[in-house]
Residue frames as qw, qx, qy, qz and C-alpha x, y, z in Angstrom:
[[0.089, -0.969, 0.207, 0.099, 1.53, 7.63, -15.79],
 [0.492, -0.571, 0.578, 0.312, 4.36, 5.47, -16.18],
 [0.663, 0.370, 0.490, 0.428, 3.70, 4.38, -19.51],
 [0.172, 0.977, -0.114, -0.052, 3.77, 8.42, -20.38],
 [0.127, -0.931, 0.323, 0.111, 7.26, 8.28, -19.02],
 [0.711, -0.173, 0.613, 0.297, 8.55, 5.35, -20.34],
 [0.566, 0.671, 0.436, 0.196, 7.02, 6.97, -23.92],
 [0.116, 0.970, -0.210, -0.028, 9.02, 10.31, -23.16],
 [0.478, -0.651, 0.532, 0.254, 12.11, 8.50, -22.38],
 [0.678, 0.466, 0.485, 0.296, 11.44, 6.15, -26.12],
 [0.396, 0.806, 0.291, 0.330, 11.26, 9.46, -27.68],
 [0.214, -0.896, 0.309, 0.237, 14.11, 11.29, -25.96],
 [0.598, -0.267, 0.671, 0.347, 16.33, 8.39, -27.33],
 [0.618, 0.530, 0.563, 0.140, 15.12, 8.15, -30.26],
 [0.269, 0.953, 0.103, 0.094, 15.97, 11.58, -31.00],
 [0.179, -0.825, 0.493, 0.210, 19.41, 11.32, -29.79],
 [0.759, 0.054, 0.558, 0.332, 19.79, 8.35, -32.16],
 [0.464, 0.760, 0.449, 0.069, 18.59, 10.91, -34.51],
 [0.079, -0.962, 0.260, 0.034, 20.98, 13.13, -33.75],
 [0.363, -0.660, 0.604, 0.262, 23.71, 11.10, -33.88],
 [0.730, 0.398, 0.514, 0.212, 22.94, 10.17, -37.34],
 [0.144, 0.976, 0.021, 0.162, 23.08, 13.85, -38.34],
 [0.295, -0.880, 0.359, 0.096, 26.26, 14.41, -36.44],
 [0.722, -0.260, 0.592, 0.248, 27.69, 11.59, -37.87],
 [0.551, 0.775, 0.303, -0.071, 26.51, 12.59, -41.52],
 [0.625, -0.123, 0.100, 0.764, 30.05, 12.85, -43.41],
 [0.306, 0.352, 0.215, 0.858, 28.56, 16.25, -44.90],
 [0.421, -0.830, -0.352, -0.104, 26.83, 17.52, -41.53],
 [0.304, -0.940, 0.149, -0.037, 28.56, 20.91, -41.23],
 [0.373, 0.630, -0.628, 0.265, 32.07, 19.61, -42.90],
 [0.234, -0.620, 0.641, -0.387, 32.20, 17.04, -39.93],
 [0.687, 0.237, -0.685, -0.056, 33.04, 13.51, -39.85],
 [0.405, -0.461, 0.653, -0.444, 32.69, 12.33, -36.25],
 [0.306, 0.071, -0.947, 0.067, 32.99, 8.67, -34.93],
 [0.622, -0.468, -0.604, -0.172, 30.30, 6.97, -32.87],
 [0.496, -0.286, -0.444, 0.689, 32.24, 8.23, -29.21],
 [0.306, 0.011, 0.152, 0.940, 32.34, 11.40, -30.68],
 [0.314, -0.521, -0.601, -0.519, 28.65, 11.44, -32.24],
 [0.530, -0.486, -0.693, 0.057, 27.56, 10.75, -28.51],
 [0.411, -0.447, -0.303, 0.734, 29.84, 13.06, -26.47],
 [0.142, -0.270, -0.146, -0.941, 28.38, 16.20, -28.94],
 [0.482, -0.481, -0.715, -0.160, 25.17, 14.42, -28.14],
 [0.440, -0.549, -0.512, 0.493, 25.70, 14.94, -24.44],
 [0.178, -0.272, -0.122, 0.938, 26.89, 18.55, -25.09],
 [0.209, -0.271, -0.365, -0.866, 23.98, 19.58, -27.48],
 [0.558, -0.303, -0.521, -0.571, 21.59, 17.97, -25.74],
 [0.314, 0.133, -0.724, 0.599, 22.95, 17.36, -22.06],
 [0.502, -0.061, 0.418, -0.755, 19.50, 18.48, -20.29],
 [0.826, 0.044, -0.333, -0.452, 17.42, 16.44, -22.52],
 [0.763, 0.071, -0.641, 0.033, 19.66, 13.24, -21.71],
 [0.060, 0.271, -0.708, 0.649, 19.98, 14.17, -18.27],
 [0.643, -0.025, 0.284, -0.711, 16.37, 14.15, -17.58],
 [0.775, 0.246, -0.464, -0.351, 16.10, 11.08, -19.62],
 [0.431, 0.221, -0.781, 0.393, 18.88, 9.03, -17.39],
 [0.251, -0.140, 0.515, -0.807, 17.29, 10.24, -14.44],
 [0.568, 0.056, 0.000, -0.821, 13.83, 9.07, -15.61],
 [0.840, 0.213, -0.473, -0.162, 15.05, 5.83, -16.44],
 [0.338, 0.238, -0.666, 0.621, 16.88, 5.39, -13.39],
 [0.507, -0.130, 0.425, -0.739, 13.22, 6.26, -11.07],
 [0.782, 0.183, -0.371, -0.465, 11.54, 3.75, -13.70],
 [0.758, 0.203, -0.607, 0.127, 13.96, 1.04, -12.63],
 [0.082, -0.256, 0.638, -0.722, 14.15, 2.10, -8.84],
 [0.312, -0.537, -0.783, 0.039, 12.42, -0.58, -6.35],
 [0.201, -0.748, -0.101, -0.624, 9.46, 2.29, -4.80],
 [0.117, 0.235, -0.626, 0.734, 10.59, 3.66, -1.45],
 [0.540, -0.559, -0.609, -0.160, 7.78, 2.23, 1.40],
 [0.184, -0.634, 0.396, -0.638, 7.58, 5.14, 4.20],
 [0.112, 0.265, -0.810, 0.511, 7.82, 3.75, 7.50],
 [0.254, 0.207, 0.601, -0.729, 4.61, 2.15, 9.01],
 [0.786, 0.305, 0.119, -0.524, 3.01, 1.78, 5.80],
 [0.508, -0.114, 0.830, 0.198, 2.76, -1.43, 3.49],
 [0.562, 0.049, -0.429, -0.705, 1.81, -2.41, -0.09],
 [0.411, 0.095, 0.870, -0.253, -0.61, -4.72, -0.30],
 [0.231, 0.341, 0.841, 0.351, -3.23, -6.46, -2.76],
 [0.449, -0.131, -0.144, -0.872, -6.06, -4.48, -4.17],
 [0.799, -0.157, -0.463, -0.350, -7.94, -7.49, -3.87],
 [0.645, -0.457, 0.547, -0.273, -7.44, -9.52, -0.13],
 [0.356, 0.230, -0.906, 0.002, -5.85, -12.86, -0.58],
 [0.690, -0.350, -0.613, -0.162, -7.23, -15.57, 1.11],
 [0.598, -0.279, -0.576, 0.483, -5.16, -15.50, 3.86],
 [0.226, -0.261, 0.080, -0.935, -6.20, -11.66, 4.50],
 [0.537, -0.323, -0.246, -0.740, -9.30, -12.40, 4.24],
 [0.701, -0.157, -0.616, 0.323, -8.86, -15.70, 6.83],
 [0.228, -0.018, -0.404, 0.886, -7.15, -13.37, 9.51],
 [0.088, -0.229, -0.148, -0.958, -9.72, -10.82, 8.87],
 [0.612, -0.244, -0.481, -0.578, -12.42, -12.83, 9.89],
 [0.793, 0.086, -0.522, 0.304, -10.64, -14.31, 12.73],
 [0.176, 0.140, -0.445, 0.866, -9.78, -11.27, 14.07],
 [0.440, -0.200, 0.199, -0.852, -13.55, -10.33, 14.40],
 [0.712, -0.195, -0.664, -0.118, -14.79, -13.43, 15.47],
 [0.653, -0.223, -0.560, 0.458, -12.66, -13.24, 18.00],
 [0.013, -0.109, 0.205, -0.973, -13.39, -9.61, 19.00],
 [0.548, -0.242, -0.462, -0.654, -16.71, -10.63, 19.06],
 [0.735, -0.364, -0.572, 0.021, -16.44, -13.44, 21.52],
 [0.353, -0.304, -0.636, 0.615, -14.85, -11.67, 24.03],
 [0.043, -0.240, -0.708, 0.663, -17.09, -8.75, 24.02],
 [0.186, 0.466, 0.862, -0.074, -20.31, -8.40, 23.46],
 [0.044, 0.979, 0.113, -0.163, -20.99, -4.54, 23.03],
 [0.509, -0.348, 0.259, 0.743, -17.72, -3.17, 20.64],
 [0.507, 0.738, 0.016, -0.445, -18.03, -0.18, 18.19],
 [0.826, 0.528, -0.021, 0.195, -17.68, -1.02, 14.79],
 [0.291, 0.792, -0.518, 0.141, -14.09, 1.49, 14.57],
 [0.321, -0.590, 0.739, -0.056, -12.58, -0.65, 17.12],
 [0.815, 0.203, 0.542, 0.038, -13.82, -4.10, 15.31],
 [0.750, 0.658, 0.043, 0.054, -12.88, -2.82, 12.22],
 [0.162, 0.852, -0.475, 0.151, -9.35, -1.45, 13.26],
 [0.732, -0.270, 0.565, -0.269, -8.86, -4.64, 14.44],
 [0.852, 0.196, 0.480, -0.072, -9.63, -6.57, 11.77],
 [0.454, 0.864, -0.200, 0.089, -7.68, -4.29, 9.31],
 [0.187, -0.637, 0.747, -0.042, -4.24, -5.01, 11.37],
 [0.664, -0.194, 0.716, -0.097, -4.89, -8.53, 10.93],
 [0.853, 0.348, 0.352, 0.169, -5.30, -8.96, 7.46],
 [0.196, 0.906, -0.363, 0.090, -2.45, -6.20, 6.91],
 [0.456, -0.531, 0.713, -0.040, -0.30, -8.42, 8.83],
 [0.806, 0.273, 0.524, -0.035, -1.70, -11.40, 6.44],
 [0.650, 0.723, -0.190, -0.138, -1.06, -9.56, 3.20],
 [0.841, 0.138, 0.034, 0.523, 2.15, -11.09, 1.16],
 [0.391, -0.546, 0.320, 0.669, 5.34, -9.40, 1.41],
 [0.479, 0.733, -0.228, -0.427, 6.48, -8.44, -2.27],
 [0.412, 0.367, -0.834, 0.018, 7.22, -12.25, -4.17],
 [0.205, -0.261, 0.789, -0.518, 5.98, -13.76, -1.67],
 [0.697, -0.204, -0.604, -0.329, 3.40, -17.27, -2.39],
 [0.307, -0.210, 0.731, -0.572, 1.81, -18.67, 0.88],
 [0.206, -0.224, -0.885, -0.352, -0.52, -21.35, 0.50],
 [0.476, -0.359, -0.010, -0.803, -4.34, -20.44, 1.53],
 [0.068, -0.015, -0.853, 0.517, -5.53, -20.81, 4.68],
 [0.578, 0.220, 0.140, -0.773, -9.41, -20.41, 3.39],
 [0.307, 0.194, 0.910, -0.198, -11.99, -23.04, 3.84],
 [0.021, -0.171, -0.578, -0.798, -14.15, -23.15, 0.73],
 [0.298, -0.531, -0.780, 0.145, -16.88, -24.25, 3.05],
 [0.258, -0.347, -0.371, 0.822, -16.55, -20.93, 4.54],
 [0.071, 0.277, -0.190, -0.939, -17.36, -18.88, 1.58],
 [0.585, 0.494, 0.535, -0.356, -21.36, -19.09, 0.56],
 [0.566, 0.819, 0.041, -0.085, -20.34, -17.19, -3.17],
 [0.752, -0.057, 0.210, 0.622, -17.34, -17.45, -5.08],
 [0.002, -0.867, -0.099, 0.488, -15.58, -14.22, -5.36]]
């Protein structure tokens, strides 16, 4: 989806270059306009188009808003997810013997959520190759 809108915003510009070839065109409509000029018709002929365009290019370049309470996080677990994760139900395990899965799993899901990287963030892995029977 975002390449769409990065392709409508290409091709909004593009056309107001296009336009301000035309407008500039010393025999477009008996008028001679400068480059300032060219632009500020621009805005006025075309002032929705380039509004939506600014706007669009202005969400493109906006860091995404994270609602309270939730996080991004890898498609794929990192090690150290996966580390925690295992950790967490180990240790739900040992202390008790009889737990439904939802609570083991809701368990283990806070714990490698809490693992996951921040955004930028490098941590070095805390997984033991030993651990893992198959490589993933």
């Amino acid at each position: 989806m975002t390449d769409g809108i990065a392709a409508m915003v290409r091709q909004l510009q593009q056309r107001c270059v296009d336009w301000g070839v035309y407008w500039r065109a010393p025999d477009a409509h008996g008028v001679n306009l400068t480059h300032a000029q060219a632009v500020e018709l621009l805005r006025d002929v075309l002032g929705v188009e380039v509004e939506i365009a600014d706007r669009i290019e202005a969400a493109l370049n906006a860091d995404p808003t994270i609602p309270d309470g939730w996080k991004l996080v890898p498609v794929e677990p990192t090690d150290d997810m996966l580390v925690s994760g295992t950790e967490a139900w180990m240790q739900v395990r040992k202390e008790r013997h009889a737990y439904e899965d939802a609570v083991e799993a809701t368990s283990v899901y806070r714990a490698m959520l809490n693992a996951a990287p921040r955004s930028g963030e490098a941590k070095p892995s805390r997984l033991n190759p030993q651990f893992c029977e198959h490589e993933r």
